[in-house]
C-alpha positions as CSV (number, residue, x, y, z in Angstrom):
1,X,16.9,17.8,-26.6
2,X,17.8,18.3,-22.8
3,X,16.1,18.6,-19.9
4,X,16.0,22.1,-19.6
5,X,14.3,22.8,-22.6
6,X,11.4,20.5,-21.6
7,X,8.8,22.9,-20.9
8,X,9.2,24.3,-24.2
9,X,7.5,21.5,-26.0
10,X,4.4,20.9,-23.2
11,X,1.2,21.7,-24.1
12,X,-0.8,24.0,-22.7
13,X,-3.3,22.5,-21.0
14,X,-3.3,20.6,-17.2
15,X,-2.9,17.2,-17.3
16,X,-2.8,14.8,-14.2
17,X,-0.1,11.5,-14.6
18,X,0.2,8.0,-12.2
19,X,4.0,7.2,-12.3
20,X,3.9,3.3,-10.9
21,X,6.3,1.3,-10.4
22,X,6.2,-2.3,-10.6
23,X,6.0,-4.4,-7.6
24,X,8.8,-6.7,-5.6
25,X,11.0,-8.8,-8.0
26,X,11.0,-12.7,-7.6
27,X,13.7,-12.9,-4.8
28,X,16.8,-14.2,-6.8
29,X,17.3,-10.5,-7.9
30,X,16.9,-8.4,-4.9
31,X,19.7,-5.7,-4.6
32,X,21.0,-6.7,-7.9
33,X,21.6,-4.6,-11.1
34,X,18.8,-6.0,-13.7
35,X,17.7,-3.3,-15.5
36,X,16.5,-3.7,-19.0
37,X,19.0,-7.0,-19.7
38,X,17.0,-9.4,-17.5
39,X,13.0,-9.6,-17.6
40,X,12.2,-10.7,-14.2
41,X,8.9,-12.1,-12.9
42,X,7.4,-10.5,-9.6
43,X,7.8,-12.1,-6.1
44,X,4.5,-13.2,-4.2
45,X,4.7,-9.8,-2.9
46,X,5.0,-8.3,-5.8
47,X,1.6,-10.2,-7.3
48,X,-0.1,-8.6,-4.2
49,X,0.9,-5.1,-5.0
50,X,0.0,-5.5,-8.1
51,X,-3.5,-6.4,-6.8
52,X,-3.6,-3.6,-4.2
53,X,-2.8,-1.3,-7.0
54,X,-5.8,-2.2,-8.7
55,X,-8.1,-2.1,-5.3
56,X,-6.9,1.4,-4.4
57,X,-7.1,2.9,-7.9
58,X,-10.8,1.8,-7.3
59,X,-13.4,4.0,-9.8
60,X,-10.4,7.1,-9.9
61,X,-10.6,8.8,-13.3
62,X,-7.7,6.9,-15.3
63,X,-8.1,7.5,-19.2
64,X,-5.2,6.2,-20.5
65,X,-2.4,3.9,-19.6
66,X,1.4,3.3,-20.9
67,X,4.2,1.1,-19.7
68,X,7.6,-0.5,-20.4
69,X,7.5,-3.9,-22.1
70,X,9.0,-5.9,-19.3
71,X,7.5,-8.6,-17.6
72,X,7.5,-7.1,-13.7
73,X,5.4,-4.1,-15.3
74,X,3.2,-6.5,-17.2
75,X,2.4,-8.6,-14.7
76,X,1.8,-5.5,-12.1
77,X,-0.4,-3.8,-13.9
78,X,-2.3,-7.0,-15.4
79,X,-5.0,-6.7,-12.1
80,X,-5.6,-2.9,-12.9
81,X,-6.0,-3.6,-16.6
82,X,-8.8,-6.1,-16.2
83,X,-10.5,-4.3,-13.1
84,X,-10.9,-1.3,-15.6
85,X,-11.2,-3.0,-18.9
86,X,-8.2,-1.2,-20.6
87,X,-5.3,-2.0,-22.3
88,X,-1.9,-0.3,-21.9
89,X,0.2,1.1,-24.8
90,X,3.8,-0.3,-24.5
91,X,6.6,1.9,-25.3
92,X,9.9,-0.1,-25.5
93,X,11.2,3.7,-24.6
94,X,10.0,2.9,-21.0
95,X,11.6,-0.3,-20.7
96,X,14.2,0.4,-17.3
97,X,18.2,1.8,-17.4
98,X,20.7,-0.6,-19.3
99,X,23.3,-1.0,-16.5
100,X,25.9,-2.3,-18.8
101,X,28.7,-4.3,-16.9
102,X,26.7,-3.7,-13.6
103,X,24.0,-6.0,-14.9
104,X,23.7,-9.1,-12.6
105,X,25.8,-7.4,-10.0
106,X,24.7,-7.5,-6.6
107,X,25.2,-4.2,-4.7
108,X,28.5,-5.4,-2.7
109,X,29.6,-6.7,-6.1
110,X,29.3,-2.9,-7.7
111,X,31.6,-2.1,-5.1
112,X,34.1,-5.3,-5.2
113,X,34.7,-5.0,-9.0
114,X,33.9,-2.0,-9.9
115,X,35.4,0.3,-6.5
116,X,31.5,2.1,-7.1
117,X,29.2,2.5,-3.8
118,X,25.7,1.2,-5.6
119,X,23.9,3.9,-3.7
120,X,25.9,6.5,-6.3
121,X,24.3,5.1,-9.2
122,X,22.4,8.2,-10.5
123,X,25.8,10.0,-9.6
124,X,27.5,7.7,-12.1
125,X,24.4,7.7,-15.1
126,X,25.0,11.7,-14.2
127,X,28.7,12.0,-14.8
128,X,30.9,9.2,-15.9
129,X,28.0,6.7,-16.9
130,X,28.0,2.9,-16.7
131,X,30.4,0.8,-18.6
132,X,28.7,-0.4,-21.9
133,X,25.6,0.8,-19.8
134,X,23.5,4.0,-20.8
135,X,24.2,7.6,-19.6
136,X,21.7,10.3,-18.0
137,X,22.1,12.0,-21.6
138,X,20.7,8.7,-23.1
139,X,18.0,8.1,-21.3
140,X,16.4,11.4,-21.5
141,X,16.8,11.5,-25.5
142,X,14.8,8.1,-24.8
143,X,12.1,8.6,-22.9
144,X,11.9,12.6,-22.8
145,X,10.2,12.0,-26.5
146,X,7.7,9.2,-24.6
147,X,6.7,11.6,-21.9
148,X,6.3,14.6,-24.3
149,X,3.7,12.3,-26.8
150,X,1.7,11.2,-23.2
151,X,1.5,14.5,-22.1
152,X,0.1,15.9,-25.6
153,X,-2.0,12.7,-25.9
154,X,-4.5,13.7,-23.0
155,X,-5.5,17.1,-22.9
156,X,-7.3,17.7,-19.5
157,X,-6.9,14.1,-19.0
158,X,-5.4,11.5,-16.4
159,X,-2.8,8.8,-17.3
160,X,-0.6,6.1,-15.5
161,X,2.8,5.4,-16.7
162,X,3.6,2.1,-15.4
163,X,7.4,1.6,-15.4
164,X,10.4,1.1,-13.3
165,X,12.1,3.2,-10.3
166,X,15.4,4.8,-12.8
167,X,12.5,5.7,-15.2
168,X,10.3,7.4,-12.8
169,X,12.9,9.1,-11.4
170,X,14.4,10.3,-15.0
171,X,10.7,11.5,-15.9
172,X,10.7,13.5,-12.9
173,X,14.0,15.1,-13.5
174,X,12.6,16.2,-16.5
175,X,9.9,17.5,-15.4
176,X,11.2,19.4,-12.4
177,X,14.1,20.2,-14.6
178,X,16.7,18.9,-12.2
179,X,20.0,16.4,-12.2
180,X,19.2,13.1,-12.6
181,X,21.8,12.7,-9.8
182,X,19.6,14.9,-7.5
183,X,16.3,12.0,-7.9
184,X,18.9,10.1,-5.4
185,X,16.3,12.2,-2.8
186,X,13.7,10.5,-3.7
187,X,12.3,6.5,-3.0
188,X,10.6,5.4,-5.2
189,X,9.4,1.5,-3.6
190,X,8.3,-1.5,-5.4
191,X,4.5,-1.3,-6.1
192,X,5.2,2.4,-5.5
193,X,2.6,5.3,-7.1
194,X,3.4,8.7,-7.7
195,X,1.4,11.6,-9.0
196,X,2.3,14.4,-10.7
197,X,0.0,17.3,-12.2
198,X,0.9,19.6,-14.6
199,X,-1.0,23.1,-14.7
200,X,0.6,25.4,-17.0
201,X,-0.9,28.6,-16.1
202,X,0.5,28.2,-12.4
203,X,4.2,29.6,-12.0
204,X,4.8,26.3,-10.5
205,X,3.8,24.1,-13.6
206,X,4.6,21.0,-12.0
207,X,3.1,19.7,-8.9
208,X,4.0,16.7,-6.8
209,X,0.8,15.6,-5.5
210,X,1.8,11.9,-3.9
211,X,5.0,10.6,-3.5
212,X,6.3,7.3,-3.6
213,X,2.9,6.0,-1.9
214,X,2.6,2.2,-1.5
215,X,-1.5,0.7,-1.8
216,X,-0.3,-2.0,0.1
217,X,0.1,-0.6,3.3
218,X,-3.6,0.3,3.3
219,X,-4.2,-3.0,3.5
220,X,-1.7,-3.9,6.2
């Protein structure tokens, strides 16, 4: 099932979704390829985003939360989660891109051994793919089935999907039905929120209602 043929299997019916990412990474394993091969604990920073998070959700209608199974995502959302007395469903779907031989590579090492600008990674998921890594056709036959059960799951409802910056941006090729490789416009920061509404009687069924929005800096 491809992008394309997303909107095919949505239901009818508006639903509202938080796309957060996890805060700042532990310092070690800035600008360096992780993804889903090495669970990495937050920075200090990252603990305080986590915590902002939870302080600028405040009493906003959440009624359901899901997230990847990795230890940055569990440890940002861990402050939201006992502000508002819920518990997240994990879907090991979420968990972030498999970057194959980049994993553990700096950014300047992408380019030393593998002649590959990092800032052309979604280029490369999009055409060639990562050695041993996982392909834009991959990932959406992973998580396009996670986004689809969310979306039918709340009916008129609101729902964060706590997760990493290659998922977010992969949900939101899907849902805009565009290129992976064309999310490259898009940051999405550490400790990052995004919301997205879905209204299906608009002819624009998706709507982009914050973008790559940091709590944080409300309280900076």
């Amino acid at each position: 099932m491809s992008a394309h043929v997303l909107k095919t299997h949505l239901p009818h019916h508006p639903t509202q979704l938080y796309l957060i990412r996890h805060g700042e990474v532990e310092e070690r394993y800035h600008k360096v390829f992780g993804g889903c091969r090495i669970d990495m604990a937050l920075s200090a920073l990252g603990q305080r985003q986590g915590e902002a998070l939870a302080r600028w959700m405040g009493d906003t209608k959440l009624d359901a939360v899901y997230a990847s199974p990795m230890l940055r995502v569990k440890q940002t959302m861990a402050p939201l989660l006992e502000k508002r007395g819920l518990t997240a469903t994990i879907m090991d779907d979420l968990r972030e891109i498999d970057f194959g031989d980049w994993t553990g590579h700096h950014w300047e090492g992408v380019q030393e051994h593998f002649g590959i600008s990092a800032f052309d990674w979604l280029q490369v998921l999009d055409t060639t793919g990562i050695p041993n890594g996982e392909s834009a056709q991959h990932l959406v036959e992973r998580v396009q089935p996670c986004l689809i059960k969310i979306l039918q799951d709340n009916p008129h409802r609101t729902a964060a999907i706590v997760c990493h910056g290659g998922i977010i941006r992969v949900i939101l090729s899907l849902l805009l039905e565009l290129s992976l490789a064309k999310m490259s416009h898009f940051n999405i920061d550490y400790g990052s929120v995004t919301v997205v509404e879905l209204q299906p009687e608009k002819k624009h069924a998706v709507e982009i209602e914050l973008l790559n929005f940091q709590p944080i800096t409300v309280a900076l």
